[in-house]
ROZA-67043 format. One record per residue (C-alpha): residue in one letter; residue number from 1; x, y, z; chain. Coordinates in pm, whole numbers, m for minus. Example, Ala and Ser with C-alpha at 12.3 -4.5 7.8 and 13.67 -1.06 7.14 Angstrom:
! residues 2
residuo / num / u / v / w / cadena
a / 1 / 1230 / m450 / 780 / A $
s / 2 / 1367 / m106 / 714 / A $
//
This chain:
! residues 189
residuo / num / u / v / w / cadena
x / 1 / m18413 / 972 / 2636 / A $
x / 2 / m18463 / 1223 / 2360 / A $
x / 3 / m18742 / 960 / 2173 / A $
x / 4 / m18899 / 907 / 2506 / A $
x / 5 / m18972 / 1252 / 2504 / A $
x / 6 / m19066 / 1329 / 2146 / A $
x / 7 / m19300 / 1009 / 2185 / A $
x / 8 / m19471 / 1178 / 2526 / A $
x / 9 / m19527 / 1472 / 2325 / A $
x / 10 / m19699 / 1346 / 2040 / A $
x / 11 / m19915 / 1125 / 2251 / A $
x / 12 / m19968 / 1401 / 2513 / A $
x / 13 / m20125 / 1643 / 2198 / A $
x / 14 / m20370 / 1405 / 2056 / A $
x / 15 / m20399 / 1162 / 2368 / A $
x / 16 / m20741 / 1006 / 2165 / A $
x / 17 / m20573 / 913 / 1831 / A $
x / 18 / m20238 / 771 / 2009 / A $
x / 19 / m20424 / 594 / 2363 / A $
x / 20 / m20083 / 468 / 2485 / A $
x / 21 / m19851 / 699 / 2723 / A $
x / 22 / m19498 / 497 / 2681 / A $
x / 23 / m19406 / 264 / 2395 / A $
x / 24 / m19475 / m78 / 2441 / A $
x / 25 / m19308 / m349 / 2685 / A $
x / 26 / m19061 / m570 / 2626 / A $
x / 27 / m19253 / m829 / 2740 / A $
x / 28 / m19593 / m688 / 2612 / A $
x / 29 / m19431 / m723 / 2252 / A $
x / 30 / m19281 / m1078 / 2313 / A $
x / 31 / m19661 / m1195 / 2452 / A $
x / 32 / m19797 / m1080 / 2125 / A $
x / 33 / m19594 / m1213 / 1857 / A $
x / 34 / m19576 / m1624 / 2062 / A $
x / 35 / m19960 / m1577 / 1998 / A $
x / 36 / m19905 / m1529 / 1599 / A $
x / 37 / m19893 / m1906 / 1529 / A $
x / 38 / m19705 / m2090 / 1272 / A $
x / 39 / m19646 / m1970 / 952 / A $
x / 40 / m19710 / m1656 / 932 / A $
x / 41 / m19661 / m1406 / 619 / A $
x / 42 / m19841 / m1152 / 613 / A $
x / 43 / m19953 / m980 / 858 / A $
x / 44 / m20156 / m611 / 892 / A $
x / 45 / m20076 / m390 / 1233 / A $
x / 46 / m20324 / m113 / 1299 / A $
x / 47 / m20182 / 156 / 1510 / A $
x / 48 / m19830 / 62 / 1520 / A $
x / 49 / m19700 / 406 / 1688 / A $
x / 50 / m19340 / 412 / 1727 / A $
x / 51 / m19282 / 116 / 1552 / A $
x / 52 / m19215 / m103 / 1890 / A $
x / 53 / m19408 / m392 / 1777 / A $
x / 54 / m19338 / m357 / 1404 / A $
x / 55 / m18980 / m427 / 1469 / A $
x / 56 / m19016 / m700 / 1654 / A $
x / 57 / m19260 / m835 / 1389 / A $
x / 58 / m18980 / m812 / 1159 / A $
x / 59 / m18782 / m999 / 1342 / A $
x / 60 / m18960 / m1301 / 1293 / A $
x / 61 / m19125 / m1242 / 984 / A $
x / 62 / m18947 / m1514 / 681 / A $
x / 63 / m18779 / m1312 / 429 / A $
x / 64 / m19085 / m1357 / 212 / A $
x / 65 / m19335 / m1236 / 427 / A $
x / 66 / m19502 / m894 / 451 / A $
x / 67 / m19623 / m653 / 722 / A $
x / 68 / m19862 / m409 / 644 / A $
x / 69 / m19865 / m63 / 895 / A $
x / 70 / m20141 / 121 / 933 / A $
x / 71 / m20092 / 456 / 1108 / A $
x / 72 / m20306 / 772 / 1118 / A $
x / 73 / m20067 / 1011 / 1315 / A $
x / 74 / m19829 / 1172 / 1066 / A $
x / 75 / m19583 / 1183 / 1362 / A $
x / 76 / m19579 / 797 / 1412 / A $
x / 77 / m19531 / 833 / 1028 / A $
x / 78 / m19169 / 957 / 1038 / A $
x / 79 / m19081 / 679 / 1314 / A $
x / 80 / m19172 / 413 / 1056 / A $
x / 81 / m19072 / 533 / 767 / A $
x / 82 / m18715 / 507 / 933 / A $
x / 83 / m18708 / 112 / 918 / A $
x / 84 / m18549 / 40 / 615 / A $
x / 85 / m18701 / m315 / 567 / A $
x / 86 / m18853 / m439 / 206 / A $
x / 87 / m19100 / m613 / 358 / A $
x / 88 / m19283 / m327 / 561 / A $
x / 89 / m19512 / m123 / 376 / A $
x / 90 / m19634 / 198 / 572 / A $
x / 91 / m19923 / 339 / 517 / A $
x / 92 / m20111 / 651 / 648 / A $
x / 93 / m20503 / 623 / 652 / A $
x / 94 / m20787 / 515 / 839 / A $
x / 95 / m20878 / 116 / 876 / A $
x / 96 / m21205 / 183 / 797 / A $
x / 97 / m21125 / 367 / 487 / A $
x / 98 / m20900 / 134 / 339 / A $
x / 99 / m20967 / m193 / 485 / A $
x / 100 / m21115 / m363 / 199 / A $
x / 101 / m20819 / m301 / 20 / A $
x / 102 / m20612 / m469 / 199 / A $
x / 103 / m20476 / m796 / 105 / A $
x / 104 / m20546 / m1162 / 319 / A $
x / 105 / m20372 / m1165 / 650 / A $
x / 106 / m20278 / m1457 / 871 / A $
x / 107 / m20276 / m1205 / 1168 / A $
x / 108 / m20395 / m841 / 1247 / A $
x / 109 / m20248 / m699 / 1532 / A $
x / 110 / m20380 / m386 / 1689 / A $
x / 111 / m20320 / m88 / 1920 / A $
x / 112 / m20552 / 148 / 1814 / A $
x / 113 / m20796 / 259 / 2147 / A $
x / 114 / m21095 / 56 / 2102 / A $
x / 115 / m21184 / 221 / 2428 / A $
x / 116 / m21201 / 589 / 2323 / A $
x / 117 / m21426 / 459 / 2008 / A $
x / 118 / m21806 / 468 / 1986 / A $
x / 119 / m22001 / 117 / 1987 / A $
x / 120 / m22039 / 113 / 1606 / A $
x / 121 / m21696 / 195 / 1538 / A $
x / 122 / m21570 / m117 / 1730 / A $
x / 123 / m21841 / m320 / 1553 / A $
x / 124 / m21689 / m220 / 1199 / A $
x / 125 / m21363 / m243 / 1259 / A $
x / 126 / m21364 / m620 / 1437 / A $
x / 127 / m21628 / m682 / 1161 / A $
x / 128 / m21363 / m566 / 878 / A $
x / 129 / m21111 / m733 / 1059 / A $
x / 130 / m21310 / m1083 / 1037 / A $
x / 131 / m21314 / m1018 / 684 / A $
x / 132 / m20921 / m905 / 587 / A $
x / 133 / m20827 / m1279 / 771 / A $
x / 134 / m20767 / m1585 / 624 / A $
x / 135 / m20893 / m1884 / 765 / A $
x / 136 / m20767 / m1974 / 1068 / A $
x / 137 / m20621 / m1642 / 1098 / A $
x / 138 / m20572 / m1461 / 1435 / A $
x / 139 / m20639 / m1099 / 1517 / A $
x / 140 / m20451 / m906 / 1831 / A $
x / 141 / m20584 / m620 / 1972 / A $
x / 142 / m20344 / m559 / 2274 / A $
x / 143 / m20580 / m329 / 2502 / A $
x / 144 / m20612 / m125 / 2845 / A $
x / 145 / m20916 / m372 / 2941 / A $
x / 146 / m21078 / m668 / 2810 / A $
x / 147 / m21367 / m480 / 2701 / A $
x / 148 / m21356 / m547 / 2347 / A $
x / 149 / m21416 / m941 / 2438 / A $
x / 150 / m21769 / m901 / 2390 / A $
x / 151 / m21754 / m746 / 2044 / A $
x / 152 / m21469 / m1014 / 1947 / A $
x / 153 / m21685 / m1292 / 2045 / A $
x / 154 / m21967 / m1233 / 1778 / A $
x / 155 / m21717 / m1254 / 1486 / A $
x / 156 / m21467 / m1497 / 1611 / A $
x / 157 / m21443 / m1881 / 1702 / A $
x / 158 / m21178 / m1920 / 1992 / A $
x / 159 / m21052 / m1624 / 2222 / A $
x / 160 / m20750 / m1597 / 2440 / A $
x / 161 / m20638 / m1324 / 2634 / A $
x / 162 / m20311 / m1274 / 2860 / A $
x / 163 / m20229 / m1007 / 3087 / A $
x / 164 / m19897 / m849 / 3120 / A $
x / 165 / m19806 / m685 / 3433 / A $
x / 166 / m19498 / m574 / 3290 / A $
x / 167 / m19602 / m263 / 3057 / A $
x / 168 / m19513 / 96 / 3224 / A $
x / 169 / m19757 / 255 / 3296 / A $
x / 170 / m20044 / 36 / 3337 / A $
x / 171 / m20094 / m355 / 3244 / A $
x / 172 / m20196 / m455 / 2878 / A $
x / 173 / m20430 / m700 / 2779 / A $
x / 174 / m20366 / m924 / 2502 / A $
x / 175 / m20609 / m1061 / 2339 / A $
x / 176 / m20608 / m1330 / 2084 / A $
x / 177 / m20929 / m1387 / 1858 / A $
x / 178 / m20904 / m1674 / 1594 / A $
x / 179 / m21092 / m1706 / 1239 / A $
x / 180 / m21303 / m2031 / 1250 / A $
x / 181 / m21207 / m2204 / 946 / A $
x / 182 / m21501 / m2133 / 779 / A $
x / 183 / m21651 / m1801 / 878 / A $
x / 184 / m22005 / m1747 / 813 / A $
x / 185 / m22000 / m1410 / 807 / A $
x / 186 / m22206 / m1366 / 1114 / A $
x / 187 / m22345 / m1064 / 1181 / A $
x / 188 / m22412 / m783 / 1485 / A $
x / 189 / m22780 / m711 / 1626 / A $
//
């Protein structure tokens, strides 16, 4: 009970920057790693908060694989930095800032709040996103609405998308936004 309310006050002092007000589902987290695929290494997770979904990542990730975090609150910091795994590598910056230095994925998962985000801002960051998968790779934002759809649909071949009723407080949208093989690098009017 003590996290629950250490998390609520974090997110409840920078509401913009964290966009969720409990941790992840159970069965939110379960929907989003079945839509991962087959073998998967290495994987990038924007957003990852309290670590819900990076620990179940984990969990399935082979013993040579390699999960990337990518958190801006300092507070979400300290909750990651407390999985003692060799394969998750934490680090505290902006996607847009570091993107292009991050290594191939097969999947991206995300949390961050596309919603509270201007137009442009979405663009770049699905855009980048595009860019840091491999072929055939799969990117998962999990999301309040299915808003971003539109965006997801000028840089990516197929897209799925799940609801789950089961996330306190409100229903998440999972979305699931594969690479075409060979992306052509298409571009945003």
């Amino acid at each position: 009970m003590k996290n629950i309310f250490k998390f609520l006050k974090i997110v409840l002092t920078d509401y913009k920057n964290a966009a969720m007000l409990a941790p992840t589902s159970k069965y939110a987290t379960e929907k989003i790693v079945k839509a991962f695929g087959p073998n998967v290494k290495t994987v990038i997770e924007y957003g990852p908060g309290n670590g819900v979904i990076t620990r179940k990542i984990l969990s399935i990730l082979p013993e040579d694989g390699r999960l990337i975090a990518v958190e801006i609150k300092p507070e979400f910091i300290e909750y990651l930095k407390k999985i003692n795994d060799p394969r998750l590598e934490v680090m505290r910056d902006d996607i847009l800032e570091i993107g292009r230095s991050l290594p191939k994925a097969d999947v991206v998962v995300s949390g961050i709040p596309f919603s509270f985000f201007p137009q442009e801002k979405k663009r770049d960051i699905v855009r980048l996103t595009a860019e840091i998968l491999k072929d055939n790779g799969v990117f998962i934002p999990y999301q309040y609405s299915l808003a971003l759809r539109k965006i997801l649909r000028k840089f990516f071949g197929e897209i799925k998308w799940s609801v789950e009723i089961r996330n306190f407080p409100t229903i998440v949208f999972i979305m699931a936004a594969k690479k075409p093989k060979k992306h052509d690098g298409m571009q945003i009017d």
